[in-house]
C-alpha positions in Angstrom: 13.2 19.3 -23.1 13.0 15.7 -25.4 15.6 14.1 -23.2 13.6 14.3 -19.8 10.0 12.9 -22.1 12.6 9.9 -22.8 13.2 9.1 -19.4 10.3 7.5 -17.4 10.4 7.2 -13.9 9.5 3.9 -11.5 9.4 4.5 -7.7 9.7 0.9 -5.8 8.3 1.6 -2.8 11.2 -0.8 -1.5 13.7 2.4 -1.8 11.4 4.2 0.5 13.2 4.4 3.7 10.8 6.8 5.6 7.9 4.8 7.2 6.1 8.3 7.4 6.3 8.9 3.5 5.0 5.6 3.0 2.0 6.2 5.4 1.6 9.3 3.9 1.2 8.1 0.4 -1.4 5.1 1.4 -3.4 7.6 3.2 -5.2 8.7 -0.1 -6.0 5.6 -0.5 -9.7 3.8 0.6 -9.2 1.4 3.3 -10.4 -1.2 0.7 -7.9 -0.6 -2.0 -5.2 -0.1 0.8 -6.3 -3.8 1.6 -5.5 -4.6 -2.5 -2.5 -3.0 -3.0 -0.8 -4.8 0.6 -2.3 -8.2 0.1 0.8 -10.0 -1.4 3.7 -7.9 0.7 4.1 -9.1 4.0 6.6 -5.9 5.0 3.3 -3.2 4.5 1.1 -5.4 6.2 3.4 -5.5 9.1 3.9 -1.3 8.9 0.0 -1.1 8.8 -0.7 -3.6 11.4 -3.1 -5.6 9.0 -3.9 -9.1 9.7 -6.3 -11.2 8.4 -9.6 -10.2 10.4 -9.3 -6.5 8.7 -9.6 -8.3 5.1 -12.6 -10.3 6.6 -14.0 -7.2 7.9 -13.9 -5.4 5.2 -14.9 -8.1 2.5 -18.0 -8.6 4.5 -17.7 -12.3 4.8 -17.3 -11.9 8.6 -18.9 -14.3 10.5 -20.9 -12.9 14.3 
């Protein structure tokens, strides 16, 4: 049982290959700290379809 507490274990969501699993894991997320966690990686904004009118909408600096 003391060898597998030794061991901790890192997922990269890189080594993902199913775009469903990786869906399904951001879907517990709020669409704001979706936003967070995607900012800097241009391959989960392109999955998610985010551009940069969903960060203005959802900061609230969105000008009408």
């Amino acid at each position: 049982m003391a060898e597998f507490e030794e061991h901790k274990f890192k997922v990269n969501l890189r080594d993902i290959k199913s775009v469903h699993i990786i869906k399904s894991i951001f879907s517990f997320l709020k669409e704001k700290q979706k936003l967070n966690v995607i900012k800097y990686n241009k391959e989960l904004q392109e999955l998610f379809f985010i551009d940069i009118e969903d960060y203005k909408k959802i900061s609230g600096k969105e000008k009408r």
